[in-house]
N, C-alpha and C positions, 0 to 999 in steps of 0.2 A: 709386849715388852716395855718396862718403864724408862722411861727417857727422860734428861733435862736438858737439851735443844735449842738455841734460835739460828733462826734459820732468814735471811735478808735476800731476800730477790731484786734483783737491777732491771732495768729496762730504759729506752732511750729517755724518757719521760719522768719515771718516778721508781719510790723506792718503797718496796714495802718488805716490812718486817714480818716472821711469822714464830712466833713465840711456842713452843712445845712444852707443855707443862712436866712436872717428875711422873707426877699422880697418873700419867696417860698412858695407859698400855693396848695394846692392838696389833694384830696382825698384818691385816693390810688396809690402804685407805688412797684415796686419790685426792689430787688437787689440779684444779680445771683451770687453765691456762686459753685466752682466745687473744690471736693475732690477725688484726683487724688491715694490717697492711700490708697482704701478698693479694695481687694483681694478676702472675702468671707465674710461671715454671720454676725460674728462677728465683723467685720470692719464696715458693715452696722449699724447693730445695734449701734454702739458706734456712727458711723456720726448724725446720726437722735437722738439719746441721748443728743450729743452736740448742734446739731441746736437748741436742743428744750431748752435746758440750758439756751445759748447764745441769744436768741428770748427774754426767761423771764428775764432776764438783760436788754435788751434792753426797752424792754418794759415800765418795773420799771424807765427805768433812762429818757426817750421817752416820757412817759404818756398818748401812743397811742399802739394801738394793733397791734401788730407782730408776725406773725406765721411765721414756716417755713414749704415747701411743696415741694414733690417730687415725683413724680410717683411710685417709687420703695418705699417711706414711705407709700403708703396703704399696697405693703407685708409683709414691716419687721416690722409694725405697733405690730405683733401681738406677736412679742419675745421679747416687752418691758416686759410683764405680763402675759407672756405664763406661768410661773410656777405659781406664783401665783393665776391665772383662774385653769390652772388646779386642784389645790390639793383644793381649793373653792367647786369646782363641783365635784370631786371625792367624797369629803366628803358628799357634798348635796346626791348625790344616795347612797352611802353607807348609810347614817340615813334613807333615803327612804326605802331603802330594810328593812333594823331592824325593822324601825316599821311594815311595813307590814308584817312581817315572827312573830312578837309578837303579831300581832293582829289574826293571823292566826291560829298558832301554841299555843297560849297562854301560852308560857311558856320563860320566861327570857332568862335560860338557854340555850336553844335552838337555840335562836335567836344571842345570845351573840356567840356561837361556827361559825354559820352558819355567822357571820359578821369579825371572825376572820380568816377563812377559804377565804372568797371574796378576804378582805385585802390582805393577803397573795400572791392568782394571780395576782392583778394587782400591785405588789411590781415583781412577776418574770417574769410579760410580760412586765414590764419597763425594767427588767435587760436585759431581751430579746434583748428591742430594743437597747439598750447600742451595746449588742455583736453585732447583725448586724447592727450597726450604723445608726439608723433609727433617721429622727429628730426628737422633740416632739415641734410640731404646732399642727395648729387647726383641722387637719383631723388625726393623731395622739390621740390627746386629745379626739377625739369625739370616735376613737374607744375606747379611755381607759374605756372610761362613758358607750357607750355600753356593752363592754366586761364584766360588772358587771351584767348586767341584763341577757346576758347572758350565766355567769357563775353561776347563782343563782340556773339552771337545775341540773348540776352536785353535788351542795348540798345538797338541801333543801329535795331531794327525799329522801336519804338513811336518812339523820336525821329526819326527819317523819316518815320514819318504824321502826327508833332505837326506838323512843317514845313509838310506839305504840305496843314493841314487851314486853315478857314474858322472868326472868332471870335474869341472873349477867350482866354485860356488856357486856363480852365474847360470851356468848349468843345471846343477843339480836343486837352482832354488825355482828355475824354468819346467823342470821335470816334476817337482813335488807339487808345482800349481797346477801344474796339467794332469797327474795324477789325483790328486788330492781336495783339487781346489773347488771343483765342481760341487763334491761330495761333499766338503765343508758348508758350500753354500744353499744347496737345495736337501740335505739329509740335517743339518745341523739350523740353520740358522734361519730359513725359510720354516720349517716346521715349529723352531719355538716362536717366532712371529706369529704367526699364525694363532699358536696358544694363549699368547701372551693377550692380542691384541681383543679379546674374546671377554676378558678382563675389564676392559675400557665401560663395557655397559653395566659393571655390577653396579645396584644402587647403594650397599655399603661405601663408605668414604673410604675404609680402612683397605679396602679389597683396588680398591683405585689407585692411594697413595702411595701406598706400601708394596703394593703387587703388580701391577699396572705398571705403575710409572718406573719402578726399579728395576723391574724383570725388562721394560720394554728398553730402557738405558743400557741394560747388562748384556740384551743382545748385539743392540747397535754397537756399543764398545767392545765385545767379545768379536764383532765380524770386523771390525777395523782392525783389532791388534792381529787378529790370527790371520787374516788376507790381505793386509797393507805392511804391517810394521813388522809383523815376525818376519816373513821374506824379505824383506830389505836388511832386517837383522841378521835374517840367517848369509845372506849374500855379503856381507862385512866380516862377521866372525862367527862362520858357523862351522858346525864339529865338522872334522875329519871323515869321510864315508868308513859304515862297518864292513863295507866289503873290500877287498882290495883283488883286482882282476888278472889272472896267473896268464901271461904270454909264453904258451904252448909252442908256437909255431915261430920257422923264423922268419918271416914274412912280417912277423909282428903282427899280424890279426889277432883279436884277444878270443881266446879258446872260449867253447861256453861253462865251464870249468869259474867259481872264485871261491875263495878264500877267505874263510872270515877271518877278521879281524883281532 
């Protein structure tokens, strides 16, 4: 295609001009561009930011398509919208799990505790990753999305036996530990220790940092909130029991007779 074109590229340093003649016709063609000061991460990402800036200007002012392309822009591709994918898809499974725990559980309330409790770990297996400076990409990101489904073990139990137990709160958050609590601990949380910790000797880094260290955080935080924080939770504001116990007799003993809810 013949073109009459100039074309002026900026940089911090200098200015170069690049003159297109009429007589030039072509298809396609490159122009090789090297950024001699990115250091880390963050250097990358701004370079590939500006390419892609600098492209869409051209383009506009061109009236022909310009990309720009790198080998290393298929990695850092994915820390343009790494947050924004992430907190996308955090949210998508967090509404996933609610509804399924209201569909389950039939009760709002329930559901509503058991989705503020999730929240919660995966707000302090980010913090996690802060303190051992773990990045957050796409294998990152994938365990965050995981780590909801299965942190839902360490809740959904005990708040199922608070629903279904007899008493004040105090009571029935007494009855779901002694039901439930045990089960929690050596069916749940003993067993993925266990897995997890098995991890510790891969000599991959990736299978360490990201696997290892996350998974072993996501147990420790999943048996804190589901054996320390949700029962203290549920003992302040927890739902209403689904049973309600029909007194048959007049003595007032409760029948073994109840009622759902």
């Amino acid at each position: 295609m013949p073109i009459s074109r100039s074309l002026t590229i900026y940089d911090a340093h200098q200015a170069m001009r690049v003159v297109l003649s009429e007589h030039l016709s072509f298809e396609h063609s490159t122009l090789q561009l090297i950024n001699r000061q990115a250091h880390g991460i963050s250097d990358y990402i701004n370079a590939l930011r500006a390419a892609r800036e600098f492209c869409a200007k051209v383009s506009d002012s061109l009236k022909m398509e310009i990309f720009p392309y790198s080998v290393f822009y298929i990695f850092f591709e994915q820390y343009l919208d790494i947050w924004s994918t992430a907190l996308v898809n955090l949210a998508i499974a967090l509404g996933a799990v609610f509804v399924v725990c209201l569909v389950i559980t039939s009760s709002l309330w329930s559901s509503a505790i058991i989705l503020l409790v999730l929240a919660m770990i995966v707000v302090d297996l980010m913090g996690v990753m802060a303190i051992l400076g773990i990045q957050l990409n796409a294998v990152s990101v994938v365990n965050l999305i995981m780590s909801i489904g299965i942190a839902v073990e360490f809740c959904v139990h005990i708040t199922h036996a608070f629903s279904v137990s007899l008493g004040d709160r105090n009571q029935r958050t007494e009855e779901a530990l002694g039901t439930m609590g045990a089960s929690v601990f050596s069916g749940i949380t003993l067993t993925k220790l266990v897995g997890v910790i098995v991890l510790c000797f891969a000599k991959s880094e990736i299978f360490v940092v990201y696997y290892f260290q996350m998974y072993l955080a996501l147990v420790i935080i999943g048996f804190l909130h589901g054996l320390v924080f949700l029962p203290v939770l549920l003992s302040l504001v927890g739902p209403p029991p689904r049973i309600i116990p029909r007194n048959d007799r007049l003595d007032g003993e409760l029948s073994p007779s109840v009622q759902l809810s």
